[in-house]
FINUNU-411976 format. One record per atom (N, C-alpha, C): x, y, z; residue in one letter. Coordinates in steps of 0.05 Angstrom, whole numbers, plus 5000, padded with zeros to 4 digits. Atoms other than C-alpha are relative to their C-alpha. Layout:
N
XYZA...
//
This chain:
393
502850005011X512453574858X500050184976X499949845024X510853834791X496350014988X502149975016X504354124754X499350245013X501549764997X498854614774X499349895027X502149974978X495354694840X498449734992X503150154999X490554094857X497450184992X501649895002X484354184837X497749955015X502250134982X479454054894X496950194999X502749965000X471854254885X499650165017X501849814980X469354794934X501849945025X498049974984X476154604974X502150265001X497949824991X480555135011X502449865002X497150214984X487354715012X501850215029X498049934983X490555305054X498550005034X501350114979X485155135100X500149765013X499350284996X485554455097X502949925007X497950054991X492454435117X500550065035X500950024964X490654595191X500649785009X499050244993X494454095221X496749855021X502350094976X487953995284X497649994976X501350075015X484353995217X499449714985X499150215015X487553455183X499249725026X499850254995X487953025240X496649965010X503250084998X479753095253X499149864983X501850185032X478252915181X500949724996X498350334995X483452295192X498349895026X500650074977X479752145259X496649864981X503249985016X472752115220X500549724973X499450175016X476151765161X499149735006X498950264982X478951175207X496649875017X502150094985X471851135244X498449974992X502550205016X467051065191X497250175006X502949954991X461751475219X500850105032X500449874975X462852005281X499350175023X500449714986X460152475333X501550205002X498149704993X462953165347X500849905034X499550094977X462852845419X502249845000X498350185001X466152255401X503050254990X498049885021X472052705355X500450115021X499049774981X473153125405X500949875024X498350224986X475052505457X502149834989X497750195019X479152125399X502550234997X498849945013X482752775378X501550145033X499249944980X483753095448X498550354994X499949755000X481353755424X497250135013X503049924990X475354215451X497849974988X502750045013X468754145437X499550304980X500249835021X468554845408X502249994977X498150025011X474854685375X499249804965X500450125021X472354115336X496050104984X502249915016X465654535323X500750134973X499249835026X469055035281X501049804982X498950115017X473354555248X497749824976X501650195008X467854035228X498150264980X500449745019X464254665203X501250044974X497249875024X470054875159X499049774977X499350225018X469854095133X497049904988X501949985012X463154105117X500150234976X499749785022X463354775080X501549914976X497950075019X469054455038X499249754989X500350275014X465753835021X501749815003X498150234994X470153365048X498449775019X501750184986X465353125103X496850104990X503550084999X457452925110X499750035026X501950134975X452552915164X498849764983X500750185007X450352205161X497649855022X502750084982X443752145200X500950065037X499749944962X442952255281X500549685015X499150234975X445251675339X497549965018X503049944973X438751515381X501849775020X499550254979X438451085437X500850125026X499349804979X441351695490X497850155012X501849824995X438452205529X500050304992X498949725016X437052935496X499849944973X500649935035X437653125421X502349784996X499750165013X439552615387X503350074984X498749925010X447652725367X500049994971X500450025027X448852805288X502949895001X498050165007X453952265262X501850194973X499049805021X459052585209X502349694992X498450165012X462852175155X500750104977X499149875017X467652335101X498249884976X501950025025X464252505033X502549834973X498150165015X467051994986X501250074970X500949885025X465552404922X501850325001X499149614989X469253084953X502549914978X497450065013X476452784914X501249845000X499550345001X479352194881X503450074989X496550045003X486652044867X499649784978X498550285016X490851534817X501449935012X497950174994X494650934837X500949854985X498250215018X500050594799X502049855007X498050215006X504150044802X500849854989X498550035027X510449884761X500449815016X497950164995X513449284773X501349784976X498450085016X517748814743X497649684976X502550175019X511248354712X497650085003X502149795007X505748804714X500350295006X500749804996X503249394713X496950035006X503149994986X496049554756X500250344998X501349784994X492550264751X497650075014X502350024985X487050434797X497850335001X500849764995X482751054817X498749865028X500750054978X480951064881X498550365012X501149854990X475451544921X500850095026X498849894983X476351994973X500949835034X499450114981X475151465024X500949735008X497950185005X479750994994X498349764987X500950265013X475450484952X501050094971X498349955030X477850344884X497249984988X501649935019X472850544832X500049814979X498550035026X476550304774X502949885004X497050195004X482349744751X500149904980X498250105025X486749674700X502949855002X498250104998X491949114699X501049934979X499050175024X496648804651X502049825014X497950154992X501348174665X501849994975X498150115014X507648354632X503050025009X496449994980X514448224646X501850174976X498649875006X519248714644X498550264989X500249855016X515549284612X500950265007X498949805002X519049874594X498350305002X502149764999X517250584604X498750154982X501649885016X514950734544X497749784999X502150135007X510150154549X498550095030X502249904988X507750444615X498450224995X500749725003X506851174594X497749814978X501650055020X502750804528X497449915022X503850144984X497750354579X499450245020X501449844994X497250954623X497050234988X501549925024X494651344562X498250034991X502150115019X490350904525X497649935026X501950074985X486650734602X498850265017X501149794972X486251324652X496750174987X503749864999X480051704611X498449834998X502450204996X475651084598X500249915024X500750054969X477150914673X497850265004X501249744976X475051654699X497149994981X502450025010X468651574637X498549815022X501250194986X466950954666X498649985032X499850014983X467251104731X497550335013X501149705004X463251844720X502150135014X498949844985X469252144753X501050264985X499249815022X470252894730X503650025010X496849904998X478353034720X500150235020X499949784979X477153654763X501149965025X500450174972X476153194824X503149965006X498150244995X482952844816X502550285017X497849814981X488053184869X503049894996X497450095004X494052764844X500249745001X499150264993X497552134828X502449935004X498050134987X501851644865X500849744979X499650315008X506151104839X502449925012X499250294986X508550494869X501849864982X498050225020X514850204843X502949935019X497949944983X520749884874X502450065003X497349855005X527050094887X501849894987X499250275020X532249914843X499249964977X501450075025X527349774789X501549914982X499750025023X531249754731X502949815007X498250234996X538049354761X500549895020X500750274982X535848864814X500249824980X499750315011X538448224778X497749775006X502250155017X532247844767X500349844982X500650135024X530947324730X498650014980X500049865026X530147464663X500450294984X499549675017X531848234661X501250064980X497449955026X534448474600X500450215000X498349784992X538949014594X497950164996X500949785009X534649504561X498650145029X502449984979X530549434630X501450245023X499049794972X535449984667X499550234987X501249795004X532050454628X498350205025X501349924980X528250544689X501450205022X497949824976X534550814733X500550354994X500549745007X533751454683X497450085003X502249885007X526951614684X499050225016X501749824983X523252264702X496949915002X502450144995X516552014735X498050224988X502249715009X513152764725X499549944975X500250015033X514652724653X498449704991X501850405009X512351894644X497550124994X502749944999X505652204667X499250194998X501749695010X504952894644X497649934983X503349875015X498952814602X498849574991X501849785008X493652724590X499350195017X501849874971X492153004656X502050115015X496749924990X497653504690X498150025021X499850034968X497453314760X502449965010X498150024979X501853284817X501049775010X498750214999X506652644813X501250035033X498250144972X508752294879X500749735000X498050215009X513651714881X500249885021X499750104975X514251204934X500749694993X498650275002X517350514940X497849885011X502450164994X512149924934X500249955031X500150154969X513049625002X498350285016X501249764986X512650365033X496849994989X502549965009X506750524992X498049735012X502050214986X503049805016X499450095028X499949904972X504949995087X498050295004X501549825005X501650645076X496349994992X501350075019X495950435039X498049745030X501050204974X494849825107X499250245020X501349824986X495550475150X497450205008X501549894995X490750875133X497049814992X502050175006X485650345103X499749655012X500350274987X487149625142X500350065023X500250044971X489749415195X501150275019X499349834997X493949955201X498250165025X502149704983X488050365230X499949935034X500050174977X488649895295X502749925009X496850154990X495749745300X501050294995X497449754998X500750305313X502949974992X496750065007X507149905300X499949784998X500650215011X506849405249X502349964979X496250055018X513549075200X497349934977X501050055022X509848995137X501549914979X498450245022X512548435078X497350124979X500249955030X511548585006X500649794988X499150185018X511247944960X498950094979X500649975030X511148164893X503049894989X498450125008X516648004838X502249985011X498250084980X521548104887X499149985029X500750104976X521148134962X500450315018X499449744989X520448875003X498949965031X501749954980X517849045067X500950335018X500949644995X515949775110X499949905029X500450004971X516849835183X498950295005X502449824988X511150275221X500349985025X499650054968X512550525291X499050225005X501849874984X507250915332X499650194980X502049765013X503151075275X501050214979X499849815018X508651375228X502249764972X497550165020X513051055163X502750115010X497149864994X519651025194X501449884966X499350105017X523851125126X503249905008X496050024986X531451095162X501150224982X499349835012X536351425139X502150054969X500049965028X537351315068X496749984984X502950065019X530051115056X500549754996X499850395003X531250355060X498849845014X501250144979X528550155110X498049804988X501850185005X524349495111X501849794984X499050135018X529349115058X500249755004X498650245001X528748495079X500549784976X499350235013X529248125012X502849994993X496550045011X536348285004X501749945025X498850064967X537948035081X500849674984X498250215005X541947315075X498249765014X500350224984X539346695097X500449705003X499250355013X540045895089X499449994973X501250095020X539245645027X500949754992X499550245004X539345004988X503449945002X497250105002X545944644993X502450145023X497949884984X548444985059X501250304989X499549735008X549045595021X499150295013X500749874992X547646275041X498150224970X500649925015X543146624991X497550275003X502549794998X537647274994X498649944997X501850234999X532147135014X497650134982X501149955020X527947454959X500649794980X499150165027X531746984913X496649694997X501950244991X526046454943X497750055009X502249905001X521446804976X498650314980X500649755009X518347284923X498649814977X502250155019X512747114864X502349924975X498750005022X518447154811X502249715019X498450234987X522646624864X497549665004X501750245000X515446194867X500449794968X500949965027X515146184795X502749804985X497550115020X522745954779X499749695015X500050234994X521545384835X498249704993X501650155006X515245144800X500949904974X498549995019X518745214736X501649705004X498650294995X523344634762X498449804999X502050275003X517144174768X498550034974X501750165029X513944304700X497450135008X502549935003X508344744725X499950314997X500049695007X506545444698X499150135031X501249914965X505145944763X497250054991X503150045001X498146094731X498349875006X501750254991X495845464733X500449915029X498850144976X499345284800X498150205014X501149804984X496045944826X496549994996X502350024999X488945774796X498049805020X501650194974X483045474843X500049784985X500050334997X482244874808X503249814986X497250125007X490344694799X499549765007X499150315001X492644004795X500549865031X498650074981X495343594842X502350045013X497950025001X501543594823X500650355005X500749684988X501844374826X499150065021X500149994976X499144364887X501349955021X498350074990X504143974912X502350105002X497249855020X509844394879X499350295021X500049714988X506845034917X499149925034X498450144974X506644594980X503350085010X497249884988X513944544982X500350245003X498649705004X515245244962X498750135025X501049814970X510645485023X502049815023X498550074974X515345015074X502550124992X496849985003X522245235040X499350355006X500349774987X519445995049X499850175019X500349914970X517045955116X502649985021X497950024983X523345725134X502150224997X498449885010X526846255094X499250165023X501349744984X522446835129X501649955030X498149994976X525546555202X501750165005X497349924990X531846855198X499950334997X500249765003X529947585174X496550035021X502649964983X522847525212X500750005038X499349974970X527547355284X501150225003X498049764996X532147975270X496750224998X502449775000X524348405263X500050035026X501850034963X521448175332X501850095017X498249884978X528748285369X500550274993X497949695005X530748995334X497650184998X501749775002X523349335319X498249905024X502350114993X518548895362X497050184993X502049905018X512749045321X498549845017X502950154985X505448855349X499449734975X500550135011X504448505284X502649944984X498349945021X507948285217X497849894982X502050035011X502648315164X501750004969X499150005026X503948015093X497950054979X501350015017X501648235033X501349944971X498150065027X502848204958X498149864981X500950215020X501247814891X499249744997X499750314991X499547214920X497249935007X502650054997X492046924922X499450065028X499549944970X490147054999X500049775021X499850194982X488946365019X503149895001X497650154995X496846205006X501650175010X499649824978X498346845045X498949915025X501450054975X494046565101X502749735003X498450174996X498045885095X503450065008X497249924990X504846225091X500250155031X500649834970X503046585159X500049765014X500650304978X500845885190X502849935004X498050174991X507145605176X502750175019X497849814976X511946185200X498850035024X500949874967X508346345268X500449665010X499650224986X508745475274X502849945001X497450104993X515845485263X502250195021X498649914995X518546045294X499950105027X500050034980X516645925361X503149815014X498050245001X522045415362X503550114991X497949875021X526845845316X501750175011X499149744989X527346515354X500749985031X500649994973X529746635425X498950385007X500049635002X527247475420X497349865024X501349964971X523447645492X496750054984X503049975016X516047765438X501049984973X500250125031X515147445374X497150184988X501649885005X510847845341X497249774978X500850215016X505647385310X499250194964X500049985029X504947355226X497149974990X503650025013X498347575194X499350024966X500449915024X495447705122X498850295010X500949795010X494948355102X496950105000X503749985017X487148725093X500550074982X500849995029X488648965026X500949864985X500450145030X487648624963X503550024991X498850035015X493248464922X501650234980X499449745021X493549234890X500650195022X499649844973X495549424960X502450204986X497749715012X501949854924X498650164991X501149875010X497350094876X498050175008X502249854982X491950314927X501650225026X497949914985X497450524971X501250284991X500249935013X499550914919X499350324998X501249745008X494251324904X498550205028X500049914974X493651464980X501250285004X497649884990X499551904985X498950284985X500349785001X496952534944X497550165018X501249874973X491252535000X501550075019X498349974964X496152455056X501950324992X499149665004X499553075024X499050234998X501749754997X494553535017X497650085020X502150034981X488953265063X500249955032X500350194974X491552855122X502250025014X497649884988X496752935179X502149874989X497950085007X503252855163X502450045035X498249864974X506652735230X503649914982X497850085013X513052375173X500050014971X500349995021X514552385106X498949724983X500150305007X511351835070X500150014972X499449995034X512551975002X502450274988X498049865013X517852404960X498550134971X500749795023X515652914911X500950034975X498750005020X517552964846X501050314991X498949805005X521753494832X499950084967X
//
């Protein structure tokens, strides 16, 4: 980590690091609206326990009272919900055809988005669109710089020499880069670095499904192919920090071949297959595409679902996850379709004792980028029973 101290508003951080602290204000987060009764059955702790605390998190502006509960007998409990306005974060994500910037509030909605679709861009062309967008976001948005407690970015591993189609050399510029430095200014905050998939996974945890599932395999389709395994509630990273890789796992491919299965399943593997038929992925990806494009991203959803089989049977036998939730760059109705067809084929496919069935994702498409800008809450605000992000040194 590099810069100055966060700067949080009428926040104590050495308070806020109370672990029975952290995980109340996460308990409140996740619920939207809670009693001191309720919090104090979710968290396990005493009722005086979570008085003082809630106290504390009021004083600090992190939580609200949000009107009283009727309908009981007696005074009327007071509901409490995190204050959305207490501190906002940045989320970024690099990848190998865009670049997305976000701001996101304390209780994880995005404010503010800045995208560009370009391929390949280099780090001096991110440090430039960071630049020229982050203060007319935080204007736009009335957010004061004060507020901001740090940003996250989302990029994946590899970046710069994953063999890709069309990388050009210059593009392993990325394997040098200091992230602190990219984004030292205008605004010196506290850089945190996390691999897209992780960061999505992250990002589902605390804001999707996550909040309901405990142990979930999470798929990344963006220009290549990632995914994040989640077991009781923490990012397992393994032990290099790899974990989740399935686009570089092996599987059938055309011609009896054996090929990665990123090479096919991934937006930059949609894109080269549509390419063969003569249709741009824009158009193929817009609501009122062709026929023929329609047809073209037909096949590509049966040759993917079949790809997914062979790394989706080795999930269910080696993690058995409750779910496997996909997300990524991909409109959501052809995420919903790609789910249909893996959960119809791989009843048939797998012999593993629970198949975990295949869902879409709840976040949007900027799930890295929201993911992201998660991670300098989860470091200063929220429990950390694992590491889910890496600091910049």
């Amino acid at each position: 980590m590099s810069g100055p101290a966060p700067r949080l508003s009428g926040t104590n951080l050495e308070r806020a690091a109370d672990h029975n602290q952290r995980v109340t204000l996460h308990a409140i987060r996740v619920g939207g609206s809670l009693t001191r009764v309720e919090l104090a059955q979710i968290t396990g702790l005493t009722g005086p326990a979570i008085a003082n605390i809630t106290r504390r998190l009021l004083q600090d502006g992190l939580i609200q009272e949000a009107g009283q509960r009727r309908g009981g007998r007696g005074q009327p409990p007071t509901k409490l919900e995190v204050k959305r306005d207490a501190c906002y974060s940045i989320g970024v994500n690099v990848d190998r055809d865009h670049i997305t910037l976000v701001l996101v509030d304390f209780a994880g909605e995005t404010l503010a988005r800045r995208s560009e679709e370009v391929d390949f861009a280099l780090p001096d062309d991110v440090r430039a669109f960071y630049r020229r967008s982050i203060k007319p976001m935080l204007r736009g948005a009335g957010v004061d710089p004060a507020k901001l407690v740090g940003l996250g970015v989302a990029v994946p591993d590899d970046l710069g020499s994953v063999d890709l189609p069309g990388r050009p050399p210059a593009y392993d510029a990325w394997e040098r880069v200091d992230m602190a430095a990219l984004f030292a200014e205008p605004l010196a905050l506290p850089v945190f670095v996390e691999n897209d998939a992780a960061a999505a996974a992250t990002g589902e945890m605390q804001l999707g499904r996550g909040q309901r599932l405990s142990n979930f395999f999470y798929i990344l389709i963006s220009s290549g192919l990632g995914g994040g395994v989640v077991s009781d509630g923490v990012y397992a990273r393994g032990a290099h920090g790899r974990s989740g890789e399935l686009g570089f796992m092996l599987a059938p491919g055309e011609g009896g071949t054996r090929e990665q299965v990123q090479k096919l399943v991934s937006r930059s593997g949609l894109q080269e297959h549509l390419a063969r038929d003569g249709v741009a992925i824009a158009a193929a990806l817009a609501p009122d595409a062709g026929e023929g494009a329609r047809a073209s991203v037909d096949a590509w959803l049966d040759r993917a679902a079949r790809q997914l089989c062979t790394p989706l049977d080795a999930i269910s036998c080696l993690i058995d996850p409750a779910a496997v939730l996909i997300g990524g760059r991909l409109p959501a109705a052809l995420v919903e379709s790609l789910a249909e067809r893996v959960n119809a084929l791989l009843g048939a496919f797998t012999n593993a004792p629970a198949v975990a069935p295949v869902e879409r994702a709840a976040l949007s498409e900027d799930a890295p980028a929201v993911g992201a800008a998660i991670l300098p809450f989860s470091h200063f605000l929220l429990p950390k029973p694992g590491a889910l992000w890496k600091a910049v040194e």
